[in-house]
N, C-alpha and C positions, 0 to 999 in steps of 0.2 A: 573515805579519803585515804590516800596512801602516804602511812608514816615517811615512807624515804620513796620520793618520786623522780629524780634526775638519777637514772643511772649508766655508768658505761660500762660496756661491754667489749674486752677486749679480746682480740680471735672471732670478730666478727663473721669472720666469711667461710670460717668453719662449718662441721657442720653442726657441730654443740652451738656453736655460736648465731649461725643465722636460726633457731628454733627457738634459741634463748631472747635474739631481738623480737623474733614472731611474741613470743609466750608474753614477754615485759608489754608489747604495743595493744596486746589483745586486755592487759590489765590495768591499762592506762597509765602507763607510769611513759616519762620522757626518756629516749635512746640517745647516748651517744654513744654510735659506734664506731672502733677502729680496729685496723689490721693492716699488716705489713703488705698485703696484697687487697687488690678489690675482688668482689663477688663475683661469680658469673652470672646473677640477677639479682633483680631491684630486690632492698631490703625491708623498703618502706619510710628507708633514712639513710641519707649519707654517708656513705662510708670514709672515714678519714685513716688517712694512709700515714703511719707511724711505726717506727722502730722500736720496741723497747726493752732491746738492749742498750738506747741510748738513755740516760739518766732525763737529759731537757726533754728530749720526745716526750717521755713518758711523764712528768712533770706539766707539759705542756697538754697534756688528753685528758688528764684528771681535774683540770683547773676547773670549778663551781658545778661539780657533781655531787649527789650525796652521798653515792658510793659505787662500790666498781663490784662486777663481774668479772673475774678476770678467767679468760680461758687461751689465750694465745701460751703456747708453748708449743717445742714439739711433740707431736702425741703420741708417739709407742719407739720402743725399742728399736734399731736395726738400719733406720732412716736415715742414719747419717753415723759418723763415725762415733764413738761414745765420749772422745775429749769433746767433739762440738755437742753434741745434745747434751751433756751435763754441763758447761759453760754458757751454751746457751740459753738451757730453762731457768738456771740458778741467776742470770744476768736478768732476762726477763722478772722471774717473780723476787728480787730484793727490789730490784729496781721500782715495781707498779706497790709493792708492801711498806716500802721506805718513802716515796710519794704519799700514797696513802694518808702516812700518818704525819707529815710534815703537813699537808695540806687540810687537817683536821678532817677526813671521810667520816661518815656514822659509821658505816660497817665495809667489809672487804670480804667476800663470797671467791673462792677462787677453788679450780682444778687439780683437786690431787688425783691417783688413782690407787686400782686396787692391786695394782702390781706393790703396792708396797707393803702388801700382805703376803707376798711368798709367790707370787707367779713370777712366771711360769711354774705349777706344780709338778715338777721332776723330779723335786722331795714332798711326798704327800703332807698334805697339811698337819697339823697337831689333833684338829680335833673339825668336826664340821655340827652346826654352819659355821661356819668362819666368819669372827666379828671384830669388830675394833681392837678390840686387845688381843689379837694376833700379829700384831706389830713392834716391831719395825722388822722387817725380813724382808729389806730389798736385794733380789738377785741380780739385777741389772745395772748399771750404769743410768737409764732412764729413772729405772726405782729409787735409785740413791737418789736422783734428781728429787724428788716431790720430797723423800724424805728430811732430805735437806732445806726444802722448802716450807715442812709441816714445822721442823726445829723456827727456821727463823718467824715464822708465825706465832708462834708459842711467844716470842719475846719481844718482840715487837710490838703483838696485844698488848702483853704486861708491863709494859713501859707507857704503852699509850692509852690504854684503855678502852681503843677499838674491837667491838670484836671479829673477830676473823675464823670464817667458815670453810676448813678444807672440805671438799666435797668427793670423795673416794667414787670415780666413778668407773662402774663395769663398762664391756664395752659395746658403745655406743652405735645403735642398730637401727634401722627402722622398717618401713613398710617394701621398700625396695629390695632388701636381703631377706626378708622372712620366705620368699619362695624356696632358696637355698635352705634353709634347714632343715628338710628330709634327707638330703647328702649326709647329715651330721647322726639320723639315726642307725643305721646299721654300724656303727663305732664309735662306742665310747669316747674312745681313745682320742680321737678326731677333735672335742672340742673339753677335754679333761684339764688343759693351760687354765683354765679362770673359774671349776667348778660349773663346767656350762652354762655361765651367766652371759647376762646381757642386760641392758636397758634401752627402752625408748626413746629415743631422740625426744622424744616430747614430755617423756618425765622424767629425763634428765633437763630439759628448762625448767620444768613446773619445780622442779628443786632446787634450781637459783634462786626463782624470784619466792620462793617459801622461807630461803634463806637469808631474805634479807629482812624479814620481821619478825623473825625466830625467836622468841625471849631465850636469850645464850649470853655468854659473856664470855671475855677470855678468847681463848683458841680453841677450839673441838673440831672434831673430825667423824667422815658419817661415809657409812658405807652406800651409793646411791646404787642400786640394782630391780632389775624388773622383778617380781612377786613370784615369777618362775624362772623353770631353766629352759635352755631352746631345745630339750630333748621330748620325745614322747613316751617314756619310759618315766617310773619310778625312780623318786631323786634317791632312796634309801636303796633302792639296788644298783644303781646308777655308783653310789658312794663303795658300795660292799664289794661290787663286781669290780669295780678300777681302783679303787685302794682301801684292802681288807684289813688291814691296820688298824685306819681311824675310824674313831668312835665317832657315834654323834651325840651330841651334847646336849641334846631334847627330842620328843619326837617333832616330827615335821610332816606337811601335807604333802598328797600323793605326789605331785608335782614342783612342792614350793623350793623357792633358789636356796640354795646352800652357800650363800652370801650374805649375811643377816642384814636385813632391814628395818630389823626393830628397835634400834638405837635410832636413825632418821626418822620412823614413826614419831615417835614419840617426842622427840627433842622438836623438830621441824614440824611435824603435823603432814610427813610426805607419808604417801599411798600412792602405788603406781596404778593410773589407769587403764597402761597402755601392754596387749599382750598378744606377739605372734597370733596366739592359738584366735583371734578374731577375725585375721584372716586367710587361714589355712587349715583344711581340714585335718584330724588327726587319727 
């Protein structure tokens, strides 16, 4: 039986978000989902159309869930001018985190990312893989967004005793883009912004709903990334060749991301199933 079974999911019509409602329905747990916009198909549940930038809206979407998924914001840099994407994420996530804990939730799962580890890397990292405490190094107006969001998380928790799980995620790929990444092998250079990471659309769900019966407390933060990188090269020449500077800080497998994942191992019990290399040859 599922400790925390009524959950919403908000940024439903995303597409972290329609995988995340897949992943929740296939586990049995109840969906409500919302988002400022509807899907271009069925999700298997209604989608309730909400603002929440507005305080009521988002008051009003939360009301007898046991906890939220929150992924509605906007997702990367560049989208919109930077006073709106930082006003607007930072409106959105007090808003669904101040809800939250006024409406007593068990827990609060939400979207940070790994930009707020230094990506774009134009200054090579410190040290790879690159783990949690390679932060706070937001370059962006977007990155300061989450990291502002990870601060009020931190207190929020601590005042309510919810816990709240930022989920650092790479970016978010699936079976339709893995054609494209032979483009990405004859340079480096080409996908060196994020460490050549990426994740599965499907195990960035499976680390929502992992997250919502985590034994955690507090506020923590987890790097969510695929178990590789999208290159067919050696990640340790891959590191040496594009930036001979940094060191790496343990060995690592022929292949494996240079984004650790061993801190969500462990804490969450996530293990990424899902990887390019299954279906395209290399």
């Amino acid at each position: 039986m599922n400790t925390i079974s009524r959950i919403c999911v908000t940024g439903a019509s995303g597409r972290a978000g329609r995988a995340t409602v897949a992943e929740l329905l296939a586990y049995g747990h109840e969906v409500v989902a919302t988002d400022v916009r509807l899907p271009e198909r069925d999700l298997g549940v209604p989608v309730l159309r909400a603002d929440l930038t507005d305080y009521g809206q988002t008051v009003d979407v939360l009301q007898d869930v046991d906890a939220v998924i929150h992924l509605a914001n906007i997702p990367a840099p560049g989208l919109y001018p930077p006073v709106h994407t930082f006003t607007t994420n930072t409106a959105m996530n007090y808003n669904v985190f101040n809800a939250a804990t006024r409406l007593g939730l068990r827990r609060v799962v939400w979207a940070s990312s790994e930009t707020t580890l230094g990506l774009p890397f134009d200054t090579p990292p410190r040290y790879a893989p690159v783990d949690e405490a390679h932060y706070p190094y937001p370059t962006t107006t977007y990155a300061l967004s989450k990291v502002t969001a990870e601060t009020l998380a931190e207190h929020l928790a601590a005042w309510s005793g919810i816990p709240f799980v930022a989920l650092r995620f790479s970016n978010i790929l699936g079976p339709a883009e893995y054609p494209r990444f032979p483009e990405y092998w004859p340079d480096p250079a080409a996908r060196k912004w994020n460490l050549w990471g990426y994740i599965d659309e499907r195990d960035a769900a499976a680390a929502g709903r992992l997250a919502l019966d985590a034994a955690v407390t507090g506020a923590s933060s987890y790097i969510i990334a695929a178990a590789d990188t999208v290159m067919n090269r050696p990640s340790a020449d891959l590191l040496h060749e594009t930036y001979p500077g940094t060191p790496l800080n343990r060995e690592i497998g022929e292949h494996e991301t240079l984004l650790s994942i061993d801190r969500a191992k462990q804490a969450l019990g996530f293990n990424p199933e899902h990887s390019w290399r299954n279906h395209l040859d290399t």
